[in-house]
C-alpha positions in Angstrom: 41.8 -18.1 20.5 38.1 -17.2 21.6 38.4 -13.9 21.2 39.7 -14.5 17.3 37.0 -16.9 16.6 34.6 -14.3 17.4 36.9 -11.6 15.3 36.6 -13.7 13.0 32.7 -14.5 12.8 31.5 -10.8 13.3 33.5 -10.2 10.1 31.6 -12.7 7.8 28.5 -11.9 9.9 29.7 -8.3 8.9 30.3 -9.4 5.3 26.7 -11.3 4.7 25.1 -8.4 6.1 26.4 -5.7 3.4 26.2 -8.3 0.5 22.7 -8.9 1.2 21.8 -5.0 1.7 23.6 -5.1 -1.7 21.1 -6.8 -2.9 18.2 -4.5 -1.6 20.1 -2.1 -3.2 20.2 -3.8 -6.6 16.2 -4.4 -6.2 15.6 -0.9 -5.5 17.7 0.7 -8.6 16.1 -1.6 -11.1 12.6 -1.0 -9.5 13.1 2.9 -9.5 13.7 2.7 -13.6 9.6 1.5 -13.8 11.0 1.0 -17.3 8.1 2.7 -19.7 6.0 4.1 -17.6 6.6 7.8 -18.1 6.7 7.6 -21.8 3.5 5.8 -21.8 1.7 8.1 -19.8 3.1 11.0 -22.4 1.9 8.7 -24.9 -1.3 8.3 -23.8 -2.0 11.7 -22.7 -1.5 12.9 -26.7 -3.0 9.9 -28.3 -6.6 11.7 -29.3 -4.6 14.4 -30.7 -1.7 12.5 -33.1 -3.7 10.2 -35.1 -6.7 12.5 -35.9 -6.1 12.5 -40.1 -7.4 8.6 -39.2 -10.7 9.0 -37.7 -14.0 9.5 -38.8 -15.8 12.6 -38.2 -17.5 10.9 -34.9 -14.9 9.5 -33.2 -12.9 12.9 -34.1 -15.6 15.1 -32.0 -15.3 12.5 -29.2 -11.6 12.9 -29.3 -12.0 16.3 -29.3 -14.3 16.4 -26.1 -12.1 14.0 -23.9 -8.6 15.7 -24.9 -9.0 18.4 -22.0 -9.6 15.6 -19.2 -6.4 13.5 -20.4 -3.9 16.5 -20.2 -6.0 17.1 -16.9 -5.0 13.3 -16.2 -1.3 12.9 -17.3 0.4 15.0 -14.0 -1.6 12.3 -11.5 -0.7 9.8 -13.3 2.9 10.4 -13.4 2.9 11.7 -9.8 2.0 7.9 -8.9 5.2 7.3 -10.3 7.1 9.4 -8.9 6.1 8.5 -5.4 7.3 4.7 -5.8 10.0 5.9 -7.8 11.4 8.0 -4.8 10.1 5.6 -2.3 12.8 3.1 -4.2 15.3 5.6 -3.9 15.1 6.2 -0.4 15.3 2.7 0.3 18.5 2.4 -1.7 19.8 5.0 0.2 18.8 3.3 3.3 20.8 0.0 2.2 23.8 1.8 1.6 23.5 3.2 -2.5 25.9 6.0 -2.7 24.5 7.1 -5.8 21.3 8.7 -5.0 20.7 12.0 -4.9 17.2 12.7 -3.4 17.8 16.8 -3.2 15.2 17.3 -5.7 13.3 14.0 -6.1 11.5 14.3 -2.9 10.2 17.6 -4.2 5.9 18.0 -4.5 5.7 14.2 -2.7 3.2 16.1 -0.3 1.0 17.2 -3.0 -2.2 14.6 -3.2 -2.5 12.5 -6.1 -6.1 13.0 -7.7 -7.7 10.4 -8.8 -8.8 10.2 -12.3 -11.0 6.5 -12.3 -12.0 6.8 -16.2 -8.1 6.1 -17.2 -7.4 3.8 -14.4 -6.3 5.5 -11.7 -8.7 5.1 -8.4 -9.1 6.4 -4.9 -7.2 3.5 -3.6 -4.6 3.9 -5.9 -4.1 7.5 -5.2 -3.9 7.4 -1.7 -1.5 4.7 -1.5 0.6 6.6 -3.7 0.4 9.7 -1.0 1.1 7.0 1.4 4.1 6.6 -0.4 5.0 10.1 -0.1 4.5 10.6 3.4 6.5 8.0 4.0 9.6 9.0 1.7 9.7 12.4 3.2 10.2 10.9 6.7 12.7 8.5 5.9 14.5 10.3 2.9 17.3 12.1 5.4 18.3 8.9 7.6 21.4 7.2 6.8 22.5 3.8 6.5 21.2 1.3 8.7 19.7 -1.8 8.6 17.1 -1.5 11.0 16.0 1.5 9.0 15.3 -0.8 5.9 13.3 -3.3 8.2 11.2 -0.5 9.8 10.5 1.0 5.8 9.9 -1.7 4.0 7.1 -3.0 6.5 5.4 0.3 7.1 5.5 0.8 3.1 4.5 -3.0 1.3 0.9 -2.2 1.7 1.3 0.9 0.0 3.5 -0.1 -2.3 1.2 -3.6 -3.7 -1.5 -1.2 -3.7 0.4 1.2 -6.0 2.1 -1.8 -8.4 -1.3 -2.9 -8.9 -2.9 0.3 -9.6 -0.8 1.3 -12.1 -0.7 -2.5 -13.5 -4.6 -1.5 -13.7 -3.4 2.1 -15.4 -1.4 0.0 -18.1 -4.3 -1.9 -19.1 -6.4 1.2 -19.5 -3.1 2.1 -22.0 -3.5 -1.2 -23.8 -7.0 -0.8 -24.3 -6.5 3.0 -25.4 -4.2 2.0 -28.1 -6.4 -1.2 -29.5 -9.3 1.5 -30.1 -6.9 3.5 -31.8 -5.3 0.8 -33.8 -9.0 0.2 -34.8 -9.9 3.4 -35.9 -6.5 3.1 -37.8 -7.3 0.0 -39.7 -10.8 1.1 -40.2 -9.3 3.8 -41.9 -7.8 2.2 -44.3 -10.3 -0.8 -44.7 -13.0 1.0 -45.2 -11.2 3.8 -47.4 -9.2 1.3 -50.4 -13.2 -0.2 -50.4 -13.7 2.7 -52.8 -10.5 1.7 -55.3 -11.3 -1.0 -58.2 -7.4 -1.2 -57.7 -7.5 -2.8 -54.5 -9.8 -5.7 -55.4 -8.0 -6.2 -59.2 -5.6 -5.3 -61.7 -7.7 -3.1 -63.2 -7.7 0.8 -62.5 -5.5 3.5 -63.6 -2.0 3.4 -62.5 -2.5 6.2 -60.0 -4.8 4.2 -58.2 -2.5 1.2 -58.0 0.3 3.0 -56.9 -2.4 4.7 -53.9 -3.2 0.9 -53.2 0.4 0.5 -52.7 1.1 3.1 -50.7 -1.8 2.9 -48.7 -0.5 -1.0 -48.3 2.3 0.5 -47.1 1.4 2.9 -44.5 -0.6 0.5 -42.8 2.4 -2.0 -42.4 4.2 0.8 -40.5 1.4 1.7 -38.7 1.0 -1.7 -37.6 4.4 -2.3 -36.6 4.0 1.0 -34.5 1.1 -0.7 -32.8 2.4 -4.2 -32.7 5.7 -2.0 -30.7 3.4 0.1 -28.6 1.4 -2.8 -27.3 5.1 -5.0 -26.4 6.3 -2.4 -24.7 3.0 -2.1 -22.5 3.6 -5.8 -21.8 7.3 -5.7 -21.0 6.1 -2.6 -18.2 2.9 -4.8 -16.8 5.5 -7.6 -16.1 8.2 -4.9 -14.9 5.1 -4.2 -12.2 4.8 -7.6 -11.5 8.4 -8.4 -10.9 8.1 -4.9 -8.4 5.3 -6.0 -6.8 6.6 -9.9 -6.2 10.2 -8.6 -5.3 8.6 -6.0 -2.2 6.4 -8.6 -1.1 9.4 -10.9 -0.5 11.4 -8.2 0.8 8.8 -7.5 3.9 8.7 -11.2 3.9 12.4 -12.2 4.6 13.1 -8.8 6.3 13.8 -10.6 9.2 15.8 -12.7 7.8 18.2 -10.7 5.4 21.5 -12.8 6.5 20.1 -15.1 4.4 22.1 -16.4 1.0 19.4 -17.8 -0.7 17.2 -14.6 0.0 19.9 -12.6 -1.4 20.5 -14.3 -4.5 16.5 -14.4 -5.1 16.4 -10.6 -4.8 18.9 -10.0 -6.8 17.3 -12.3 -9.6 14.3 -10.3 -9.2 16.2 -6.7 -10.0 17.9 -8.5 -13.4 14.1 -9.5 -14.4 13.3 -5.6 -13.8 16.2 -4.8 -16.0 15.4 -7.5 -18.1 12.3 -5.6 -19.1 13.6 -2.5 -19.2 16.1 -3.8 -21.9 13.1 -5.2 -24.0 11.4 -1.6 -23.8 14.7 -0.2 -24.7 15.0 -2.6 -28.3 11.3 -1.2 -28.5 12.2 1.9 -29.0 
């Protein structure tokens, strides 16, 4: 009878175990995604370039003079990336995910991460990210084991904070790249229909009125880009922040991963992830 009784508890012990390593799994897939980010960076890295009919000779010069250091910029930035991205993998793998293939992720992890401070990316940032990388290439070939996910997670959180708050720092340098260009947009177009009696009044020829129109036009969609642009930048900063939360509560309760309620919380943590990642997608 004793001997079932203890059969019988090593199973549901058994049982908890995987359904709460299920759930480090779940955080880990959803926090890989870092729903945006990549398309952002591309975004910014080509933003001096793609609206240049828009600005004034000035601002065109300067664009022209700061181009070279963003395309300089764009391969650290996404390298940041990359390093949580695969440190996320790894720990899935390390919970049990079947379905990550880390032959070629773990590729140029050694590489440092410059640090371009102008766009948001520091020194602290940077080297947390190589952190990151270190740490993936020595954990990336172990198998499953819980221990293994206890030993990660608390050698990597103060890497990994400093790296979801870097790159929350990185998005706002975005947000405030794309208000100067919506600016330079609406100043565009502002200061330009200025110059049209048809803008102000009914009078003009009918060429002008249907320029007025069209310029009216124009500027809608442009502002709808914007409007996009700067939602999806939110949905990714809160992405970060769910990232961010969900590690620290990982290394927190690491100890403790039998638990239920821990499990459940972690798992609501990956659908806010996803969450995000469906708003970007709509945004699209």
């Amino acid at each position: 009878m004793k001997l079932k009784f203890a059969l019988v508890a090593a199973l549901l012990l058994l049982t908890s175990a995987c359904a709460d390593l299920a759930a480090v799994q779940d955080y880990a897939k959803a926090s890989a995604s870092v729903p945006g980010y990549d398309e952002a960076t591309k975004e910014f890295g080509g933003r001096f370039t793609r609206n240049d009919a828009y600005r004034s000779e000035a601002t065109r010069k300067d664009a022209q003079a700061r181009g070279p250091e963003r395309e300089r910029a764009v391969p650290a930035l996404l390298a940041v990336h990359k390093n949580l991205q695969t440190y996320m993998l790894v720990l899935g793998k390390l919970a049990g995910a079947q379905t990550f293939n880390l032959d070629k992720q773990t590729e140029g992890l050694q590489k440092a991460v410059v640090a371009f401070p102008p766009f948001g990316l520091d020194a602290d940032t940077a080297n947390a990210a190589g952190t990151l990388g270190r740490l993936v290439a020595k954990w990336a070939l172990l198998g499953i084991q819980q221990q293994y996910v206890i030993e990660l997670v608390t050698e990597a959180d103060p890497s990994v904070q400093t790296v979801t708050a870097g790159m929350r720092q990185i998005v706002d340098a975005y947000r405030v790249d794309l208000a100067n260009e919506q600016r330079d947009v609406d100043g565009f177009f502002k200061s330009n229909l200025l110059f049209i009696p048809a803008a102000h009044s009914n009078s003009g020829p009918p060429r002008d009125k249907l320029l007025v129109a069209l310029s009216d036009e124009r500027l809608r969609e442009k502002t709808a880009e914007f409007d996009a642009h700067a939602a999806r930048l939110g949905e990714l900063d809160k992405a970060l922040e769910k990232i961010a939360y969900g590690h620290a509560e990982l290394r927190r309760n690491v100890n403790n991963l039998s638990s239920r309620e821990f499990a459940t919380a972690l798992k609501a943590i990956a659908q806010e992830i996803w969450a995000a990642k469906g708003q970007i997608d709509k945004l699209n």
